[in-house]
C-alpha positions in Angstrom: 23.9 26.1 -32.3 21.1 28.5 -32.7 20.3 32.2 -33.4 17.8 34.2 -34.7 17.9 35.1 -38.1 18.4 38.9 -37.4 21.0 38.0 -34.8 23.1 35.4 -36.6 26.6 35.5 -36.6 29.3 32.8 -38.7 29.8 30.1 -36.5 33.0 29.3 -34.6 32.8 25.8 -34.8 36.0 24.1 -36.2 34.4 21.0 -37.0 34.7 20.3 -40.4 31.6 19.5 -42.6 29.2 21.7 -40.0 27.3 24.3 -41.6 24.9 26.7 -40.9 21.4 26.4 -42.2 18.2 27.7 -41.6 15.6 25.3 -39.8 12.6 24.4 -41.9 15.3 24.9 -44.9 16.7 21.4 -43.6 13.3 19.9 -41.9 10.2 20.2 -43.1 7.8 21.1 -41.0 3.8 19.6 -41.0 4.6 18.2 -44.4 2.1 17.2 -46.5 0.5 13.6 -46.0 -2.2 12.2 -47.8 -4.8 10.0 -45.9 -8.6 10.0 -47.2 -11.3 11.0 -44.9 -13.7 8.0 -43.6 -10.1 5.7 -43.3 -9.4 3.8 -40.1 -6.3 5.1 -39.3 -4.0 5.0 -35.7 -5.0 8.3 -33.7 -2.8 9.6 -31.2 -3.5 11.8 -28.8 -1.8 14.7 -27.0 -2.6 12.6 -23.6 -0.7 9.7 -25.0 2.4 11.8 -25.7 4.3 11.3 -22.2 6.5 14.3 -20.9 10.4 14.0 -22.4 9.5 10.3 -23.6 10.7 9.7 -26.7 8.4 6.8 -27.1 4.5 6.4 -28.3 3.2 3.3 -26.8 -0.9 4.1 -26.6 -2.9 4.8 -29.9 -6.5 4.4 -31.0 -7.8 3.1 -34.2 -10.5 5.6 -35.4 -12.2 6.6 -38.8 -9.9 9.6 -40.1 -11.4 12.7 -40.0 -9.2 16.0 -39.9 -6.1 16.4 -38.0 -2.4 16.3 -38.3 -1.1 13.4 -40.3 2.2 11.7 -40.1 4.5 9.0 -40.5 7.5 6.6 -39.0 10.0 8.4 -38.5 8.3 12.0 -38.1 8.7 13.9 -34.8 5.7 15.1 -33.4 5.8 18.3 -30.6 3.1 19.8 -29.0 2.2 23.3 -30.4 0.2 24.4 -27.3 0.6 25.6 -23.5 1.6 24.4 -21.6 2.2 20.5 -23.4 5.2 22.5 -25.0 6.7 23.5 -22.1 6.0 20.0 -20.1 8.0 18.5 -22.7 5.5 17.0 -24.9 7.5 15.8 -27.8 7.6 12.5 -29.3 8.8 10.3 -32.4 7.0 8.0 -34.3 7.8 4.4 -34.9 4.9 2.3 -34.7 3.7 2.4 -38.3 4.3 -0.2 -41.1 5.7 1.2 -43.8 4.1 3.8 -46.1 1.0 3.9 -43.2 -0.1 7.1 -42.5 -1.2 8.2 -38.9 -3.1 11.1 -37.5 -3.5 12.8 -34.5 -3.9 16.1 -32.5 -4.4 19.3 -34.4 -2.2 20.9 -31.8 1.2 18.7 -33.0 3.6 20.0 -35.3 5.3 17.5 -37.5 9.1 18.0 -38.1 10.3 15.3 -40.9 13.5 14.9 -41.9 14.7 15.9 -45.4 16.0 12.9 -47.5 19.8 13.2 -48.2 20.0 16.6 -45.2 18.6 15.3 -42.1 18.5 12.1 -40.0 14.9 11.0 -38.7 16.4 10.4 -34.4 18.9 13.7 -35.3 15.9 16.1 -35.9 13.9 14.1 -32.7 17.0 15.3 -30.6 17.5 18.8 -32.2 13.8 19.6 -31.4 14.4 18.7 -27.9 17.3 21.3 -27.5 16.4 24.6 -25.3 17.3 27.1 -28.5 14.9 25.1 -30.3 12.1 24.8 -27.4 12.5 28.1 -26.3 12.1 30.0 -29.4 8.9 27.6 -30.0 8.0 28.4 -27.0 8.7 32.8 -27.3 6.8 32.5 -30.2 3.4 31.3 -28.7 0.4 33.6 -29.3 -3.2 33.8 -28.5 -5.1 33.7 -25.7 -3.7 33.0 -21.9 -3.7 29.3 -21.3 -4.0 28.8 -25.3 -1.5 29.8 -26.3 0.0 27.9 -29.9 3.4 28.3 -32.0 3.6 29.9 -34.4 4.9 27.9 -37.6 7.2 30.3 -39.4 9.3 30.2 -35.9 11.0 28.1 -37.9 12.1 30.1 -40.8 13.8 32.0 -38.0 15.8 29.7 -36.3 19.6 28.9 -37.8 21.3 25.6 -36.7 24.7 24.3 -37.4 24.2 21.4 -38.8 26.6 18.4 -39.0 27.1 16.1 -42.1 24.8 12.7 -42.1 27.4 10.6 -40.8 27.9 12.7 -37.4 24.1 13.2 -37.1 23.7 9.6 -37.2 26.5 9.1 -34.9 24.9 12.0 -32.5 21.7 10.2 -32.6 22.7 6.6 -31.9 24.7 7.8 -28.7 21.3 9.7 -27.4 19.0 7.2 -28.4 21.1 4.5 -26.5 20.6 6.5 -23.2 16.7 6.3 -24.4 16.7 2.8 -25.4 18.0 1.7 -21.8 15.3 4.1 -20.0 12.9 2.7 -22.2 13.8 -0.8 -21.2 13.7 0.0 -17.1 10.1 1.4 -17.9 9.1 -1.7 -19.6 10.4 -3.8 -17.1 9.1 -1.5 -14.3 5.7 -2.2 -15.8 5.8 -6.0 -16.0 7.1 -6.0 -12.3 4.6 -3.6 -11.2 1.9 -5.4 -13.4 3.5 -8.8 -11.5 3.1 -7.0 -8.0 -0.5 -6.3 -8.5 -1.2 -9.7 -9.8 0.1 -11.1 -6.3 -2.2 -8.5 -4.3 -4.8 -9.8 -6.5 -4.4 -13.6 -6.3 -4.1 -13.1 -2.5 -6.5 -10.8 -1.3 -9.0 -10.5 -4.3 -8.9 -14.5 -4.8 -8.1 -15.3 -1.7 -5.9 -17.9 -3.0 -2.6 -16.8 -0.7 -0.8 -20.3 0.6 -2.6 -21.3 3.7 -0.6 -23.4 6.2 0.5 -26.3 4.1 1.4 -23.7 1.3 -1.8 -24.5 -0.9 -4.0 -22.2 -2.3 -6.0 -20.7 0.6 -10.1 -21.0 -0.9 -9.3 -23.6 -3.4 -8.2 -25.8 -0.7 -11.3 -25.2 1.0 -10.5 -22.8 3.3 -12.9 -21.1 5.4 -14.6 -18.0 4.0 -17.2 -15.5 6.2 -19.9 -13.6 4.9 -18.6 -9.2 5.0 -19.7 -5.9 3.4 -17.6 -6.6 0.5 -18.4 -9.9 0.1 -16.9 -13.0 1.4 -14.0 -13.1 3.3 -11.4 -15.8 4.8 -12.2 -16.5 8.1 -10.4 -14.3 10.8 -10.0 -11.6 8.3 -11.8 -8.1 8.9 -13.4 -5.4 7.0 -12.7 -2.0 8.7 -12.3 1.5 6.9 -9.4 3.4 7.0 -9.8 5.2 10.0 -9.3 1.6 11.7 -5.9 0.8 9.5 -4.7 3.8 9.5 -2.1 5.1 11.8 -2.7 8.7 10.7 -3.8 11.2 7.4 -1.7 14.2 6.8 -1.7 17.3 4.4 0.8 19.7 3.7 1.0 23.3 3.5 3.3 26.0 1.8 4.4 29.1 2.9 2.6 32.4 3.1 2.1 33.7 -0.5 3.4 30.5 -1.6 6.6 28.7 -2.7 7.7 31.1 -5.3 10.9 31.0 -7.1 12.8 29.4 -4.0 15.6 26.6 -5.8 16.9 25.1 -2.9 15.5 24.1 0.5 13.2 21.4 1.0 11.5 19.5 -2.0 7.6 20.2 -1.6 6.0 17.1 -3.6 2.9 18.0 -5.3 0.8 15.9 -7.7 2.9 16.9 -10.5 5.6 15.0 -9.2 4.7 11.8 -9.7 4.4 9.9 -12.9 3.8 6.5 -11.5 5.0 4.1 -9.2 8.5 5.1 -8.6 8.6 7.7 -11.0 9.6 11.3 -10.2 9.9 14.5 -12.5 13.2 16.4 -10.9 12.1 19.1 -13.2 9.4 20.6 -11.7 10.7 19.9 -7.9 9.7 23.0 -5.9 11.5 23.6 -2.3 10.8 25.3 0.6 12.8 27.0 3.0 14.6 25.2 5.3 13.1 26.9 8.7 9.3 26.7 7.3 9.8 23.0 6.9 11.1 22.5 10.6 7.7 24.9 11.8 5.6 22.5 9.9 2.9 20.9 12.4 2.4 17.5 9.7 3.2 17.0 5.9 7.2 15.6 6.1 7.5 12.6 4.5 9.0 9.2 6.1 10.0 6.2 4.6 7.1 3.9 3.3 4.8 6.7 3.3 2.0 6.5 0.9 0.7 9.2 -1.1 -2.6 10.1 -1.9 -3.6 13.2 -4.3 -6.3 14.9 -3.2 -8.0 17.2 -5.7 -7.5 19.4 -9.3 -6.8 16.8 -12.2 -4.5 14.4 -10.5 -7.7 13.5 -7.9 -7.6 9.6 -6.9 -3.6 9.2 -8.3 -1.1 7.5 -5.7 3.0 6.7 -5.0 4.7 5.5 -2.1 8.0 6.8 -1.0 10.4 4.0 -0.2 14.2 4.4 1.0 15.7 4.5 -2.5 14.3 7.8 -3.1 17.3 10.6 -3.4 16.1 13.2 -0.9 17.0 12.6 2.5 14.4 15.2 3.6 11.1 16.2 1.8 7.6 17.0 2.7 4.3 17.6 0.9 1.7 20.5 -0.2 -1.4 20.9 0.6 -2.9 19.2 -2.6 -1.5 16.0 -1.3 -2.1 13.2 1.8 0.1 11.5 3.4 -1.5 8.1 4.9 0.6 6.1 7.0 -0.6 2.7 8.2 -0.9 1.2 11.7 0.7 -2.4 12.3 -2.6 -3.6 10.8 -1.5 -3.4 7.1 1.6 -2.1 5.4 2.5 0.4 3.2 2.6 -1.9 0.0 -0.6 -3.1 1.2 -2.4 0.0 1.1 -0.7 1.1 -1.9 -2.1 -1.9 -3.9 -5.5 -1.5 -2.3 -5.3 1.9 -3.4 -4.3 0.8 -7.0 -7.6 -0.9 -8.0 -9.8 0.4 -10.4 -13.1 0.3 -7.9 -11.3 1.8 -5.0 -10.1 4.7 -7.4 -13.5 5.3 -8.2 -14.7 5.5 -4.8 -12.2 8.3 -4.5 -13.5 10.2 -7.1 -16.9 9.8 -5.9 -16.0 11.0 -3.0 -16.0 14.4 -4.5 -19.5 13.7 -6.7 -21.4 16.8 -5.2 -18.6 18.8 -5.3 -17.9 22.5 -7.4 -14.2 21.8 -7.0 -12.2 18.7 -7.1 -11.3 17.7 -4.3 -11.7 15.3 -1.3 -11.0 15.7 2.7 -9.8 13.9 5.6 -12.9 12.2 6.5 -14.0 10.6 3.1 -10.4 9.1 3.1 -11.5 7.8 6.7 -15.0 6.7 5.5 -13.4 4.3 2.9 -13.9 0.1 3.5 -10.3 -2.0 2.8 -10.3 -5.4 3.9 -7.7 -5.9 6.7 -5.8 -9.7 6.3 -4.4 -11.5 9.2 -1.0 -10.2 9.9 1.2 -13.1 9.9 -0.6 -12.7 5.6 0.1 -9.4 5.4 4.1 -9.8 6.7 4.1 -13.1 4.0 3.2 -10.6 1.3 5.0 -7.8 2.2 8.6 -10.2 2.0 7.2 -10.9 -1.4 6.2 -7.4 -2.7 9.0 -5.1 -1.2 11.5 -6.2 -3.3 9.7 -5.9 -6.5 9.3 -2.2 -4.9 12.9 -1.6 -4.5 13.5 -2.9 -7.7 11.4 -0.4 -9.8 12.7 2.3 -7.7 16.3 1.9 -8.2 15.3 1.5 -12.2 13.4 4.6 -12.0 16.8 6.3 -9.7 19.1 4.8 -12.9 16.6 6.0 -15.7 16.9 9.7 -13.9 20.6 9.5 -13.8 20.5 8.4 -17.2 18.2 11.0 -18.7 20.5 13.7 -16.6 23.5 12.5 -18.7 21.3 12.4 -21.5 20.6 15.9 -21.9 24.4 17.0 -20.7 25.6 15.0 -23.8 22.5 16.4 -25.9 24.1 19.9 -25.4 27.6 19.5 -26.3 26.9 17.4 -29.3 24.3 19.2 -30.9 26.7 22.3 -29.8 30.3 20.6 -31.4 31.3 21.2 -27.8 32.5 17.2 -28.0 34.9 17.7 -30.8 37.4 15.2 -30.3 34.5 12.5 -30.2 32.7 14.1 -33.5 36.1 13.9 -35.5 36.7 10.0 -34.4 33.1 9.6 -35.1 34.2 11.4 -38.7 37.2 9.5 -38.8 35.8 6.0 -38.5 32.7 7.0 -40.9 29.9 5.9 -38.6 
């Protein structure tokens, strides 16, 4: 599909209507857009564009004062490393029409050309290795800020399908996207109904007591604690006391290197979120250094805690639907595994509140480095229910659990498919498809 200039040959392709065009001759690239200084405008960051997500859902409204400007409909990709090589690429869709947005000076905007290209065609093309990776071979600058260069794309040659088949291409991708984009919506209302259950019962205290009313409205018994009033036969220990035991990982001797099979090593870069797992940077280690390994392999249920660098405070759980039957973690992670005191989905929502997050972090206040050990994990209060309430809660919670893990399996599978198809159409490798897409002038 694409060549450099210098090294272009006449496609092969046999599909009729393709032709080969040069890049920004077909796509403008950081177009012009008019928005006066001083106007509130939406603002979006390069921290709210989400790795290989296709949708912007966070925005500010600020007072518009530089930066690049766009529109519905206009792609935006990162320009800097290493955004552009996480996959920092998104399109735009939340504007009314005519509004103009703004956002990081390190986006590039590719806007389709009236009458040439198609808005969701040009999102897809720019996710396309040829595409990323001459981006990406044109970086220069500094090490670690590094930017593309913009007349890449006077250098880059695509074949590029008549209207109709881009259309048709995009509407086949963007219903893979439209489903993942649905599991992570419904993930978040289900975790967002999972910590409102923690909340009513162990914040509120408002679990059903005996004759399945609300615990304290009923007038149940509460007891003075360190962390305020408690029910009645309810503790307040630290984690030492719930707890069965805290373990890090470890890699091997001059670390994990290029190794592409062997045993996934999960680091914080990992994990996205609450069931969610980026395959693409999975790093393994070999199979014999994994079996030497004193602690860091990971059992069902186990909770996750990440321990230091940028990721410091952020937490997952691993739970039976995950794919690897074997896997183990590095030495920027902890594992904490509870006694029969609590449970994993316990902990995990304990974890998840905004107060005990920042405990974490101050955990490392007088610190140079990022980072927390061992025994400020240990140090930290929880508030440790009766069990027969913890087993109650856990019936309740687990399946929420397993349901926004098998959404987050199917959204993986569905993004691997994804990018297979991607390939081939953008390549005119699906031929048969593009000349009944052709034929039936979609």
């Amino acid at each position: 599909m694409l060549n450099n200039r210098s090294m272009h040959k006449k496609s092969e392709l046999t599909v009729n209507g393709w032709s080969d065009v040069i890049f920004s001759d077909v796509i403008d690239v950081n177009p012009i857009r008019l928005l006066k200084k001083g106007t509130n405008a939406k603002d979006v960051s390069m921290a709210d564009l989400k790795e290989f997500q296709r949708k912007i859902d966070h925005y500010k409204i600020r007072p518009y004062k530089g930066g690049s400007k766009f529109k519905n409909g206009d792609t935006l990709m990162a320009r800097i490393t290493p955004c552009l090589e996480n996959g920092k690429t998104a399109l735009v869709d939340f504007l009314q029409d005519k509004e103009i947005g703004f956002g990081s000076t390190e986006f590039i905007i590719l806007s389709a050309r009236n009458g040439l290209t198609d808005p969701y065609f040009v999102y897809y093309l720019s996710l396309t290795p040829e595409v990323r990776n001459a981006a990406i071979k044109s970086m220069t600058g500094t090490s670690g800020r590094q930017r593309v260069e913009n007349d890449v794309f006077d250098s880059i040659i695509i074949n590029l399908p008549p209207l109709p088949v881009q259309r048709a291409i995009a509407n086949i991708l963007s219903d893979f996207d439209e489903k993942i984009e649905l599991n992570r919506q419904m993930n978040k209302t289900l975790e967002s109904i999972a910590q409102a259950i923690f909340k009513h019962w162990f914040i509120d205290f408002e679990f059903p007591n005996e004759r399945g009313k609300p615990y304290k409205l009923s007038g149940g018994k509460m007891v003075e604690s360190e962390l305020g009033k408690i029910p009645a036969g309810w503790d307040v220990g630290t984690f030492k006391d719930a707890l069965l035991t805290i373990e890090s990982g470890s890699r091997p001797k001059g670390g994990i290197g290029s190794y592409s099979e062997g045993i996934p090593s999960i680091g914080a870069e990992n994990i996205l979120g609450l069931g969610q797992y980026d395959y693409s940077k999975t790093k393994y280690v070999p199979i014999d250094f994994y079996n030497q390994m004193k602690a860091g392999h990971i059992r069902n249920d186990d909770v996750l805690l990440y321990k230091d660098g940028a990721q410091l405070g952020r937490k997952s759980i691993f739970m039976d639907d995950f794919p690897f039957t074997k896997c183990c973690i590095n030495e920027h992670v902890f594992i904490l595994r509870p006694k029969e005191k609590i449970t994993s989905a316990y902990l995990y929502l304990w974890l998840d509140q905004n107060w005990v997050t920042n405990e974490i972090v101050n955990l490392n206040a007088n610190s140079a480095q990022p980072g927390i050990n061992q025994d400020g994990v240990n140090s930290l209060s929880i508030i440790i229910p009766k069990v027969n309430i913890i087993k109650r809660f856990d019936n309740k919670i687990k399946p929420i659990f397993s349901r926004i893990f098998n959404d987050c399996l199917e959204s993986n599978n569905l993004s691997q498919i994804r990018d297979s198809l991607l390939l081939k159409l953008m390549s005119g490798k699906l031929e048969l498809l593009i000349k009944v897409i052709q034929k039936k002038g979609v």
